[in-house]
C-alpha positions as CSV (number, residue, x, y, z in Angstrom):
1,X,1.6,7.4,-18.7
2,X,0.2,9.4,-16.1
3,X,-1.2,7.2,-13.7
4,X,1.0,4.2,-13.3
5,X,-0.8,3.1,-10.2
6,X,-3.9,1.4,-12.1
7,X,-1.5,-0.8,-13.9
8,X,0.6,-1.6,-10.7
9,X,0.1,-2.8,-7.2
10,X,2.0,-4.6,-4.4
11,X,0.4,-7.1,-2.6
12,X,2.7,-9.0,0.3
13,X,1.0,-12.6,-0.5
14,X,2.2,-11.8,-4.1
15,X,5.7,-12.1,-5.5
16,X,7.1,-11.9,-2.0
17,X,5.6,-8.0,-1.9
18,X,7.2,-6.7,-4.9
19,X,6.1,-4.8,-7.3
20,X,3.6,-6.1,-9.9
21,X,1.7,-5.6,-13.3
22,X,-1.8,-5.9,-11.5
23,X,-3.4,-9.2,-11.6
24,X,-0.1,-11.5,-12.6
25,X,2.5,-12.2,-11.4
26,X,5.2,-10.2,-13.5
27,X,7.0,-8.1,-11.3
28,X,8.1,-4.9,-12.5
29,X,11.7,-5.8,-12.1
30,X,11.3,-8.1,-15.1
31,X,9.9,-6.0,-17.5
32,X,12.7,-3.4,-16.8
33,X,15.6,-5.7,-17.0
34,X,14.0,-6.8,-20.4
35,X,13.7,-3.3,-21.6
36,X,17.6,-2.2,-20.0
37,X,18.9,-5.6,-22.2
38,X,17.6,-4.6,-25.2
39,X,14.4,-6.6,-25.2
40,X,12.2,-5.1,-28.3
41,X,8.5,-4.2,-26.1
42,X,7.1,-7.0,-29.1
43,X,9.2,-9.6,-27.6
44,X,8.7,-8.9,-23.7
45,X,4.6,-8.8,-24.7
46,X,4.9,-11.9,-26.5
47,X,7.2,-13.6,-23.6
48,X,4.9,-12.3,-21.3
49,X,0.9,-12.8,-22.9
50,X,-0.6,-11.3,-19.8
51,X,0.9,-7.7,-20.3
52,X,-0.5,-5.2,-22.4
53,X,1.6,-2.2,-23.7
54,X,0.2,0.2,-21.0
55,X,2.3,-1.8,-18.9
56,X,5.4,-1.6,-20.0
57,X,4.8,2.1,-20.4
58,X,3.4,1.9,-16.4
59,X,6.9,-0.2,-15.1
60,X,8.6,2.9,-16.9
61,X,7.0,5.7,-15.4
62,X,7.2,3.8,-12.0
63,X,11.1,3.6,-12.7
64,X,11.0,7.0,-13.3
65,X,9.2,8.1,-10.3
66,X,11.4,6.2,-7.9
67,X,14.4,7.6,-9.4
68,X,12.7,10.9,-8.7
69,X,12.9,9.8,-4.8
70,X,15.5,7.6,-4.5
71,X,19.3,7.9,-5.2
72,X,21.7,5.0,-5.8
73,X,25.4,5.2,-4.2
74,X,27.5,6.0,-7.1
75,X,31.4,6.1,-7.2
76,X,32.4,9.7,-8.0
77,X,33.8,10.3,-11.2
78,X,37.6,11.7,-11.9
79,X,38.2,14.4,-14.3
80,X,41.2,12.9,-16.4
């Protein structure tokens, strides 16, 4: 998906201000913990009857674009 943003918005009054499939109220966060458990994209669409496919495709490209501009403190590996 190239353009993420039509599919996504943030809106303070919604959700507490994070991020959202565009007109509900399923925030980003829950379609990408569903996808990280293992959640089949059939099940999360069926769980969730407002989303469409384009937006689970959308929360990934959005996790893919922060990950792009954002790092995450990670303990350093040791070579055994």
């Amino acid at each position: 998906m190239t353009n993420w943003q039509e599919r996504i918005s943030v809106d303070p009054q919604v959700c507490h201000g994070r991020a959202c499939i565009r007109g509900t109220r399923v925030m980003v966060s829950v379609v990408l913990d569903n996808l990280a458990a293992g959640v089949p994209r059939e099940e999360i669409l069926r769980s969730y009857p407002s989303l469409r496919p384009e937006d689970i495709e959308a929360s990934l490209s959005y996790a893919a674009e922060l990950a792009r501009e954002r790092s995450v403190p990670l303990p350093f590996e040791v070579a055994a």
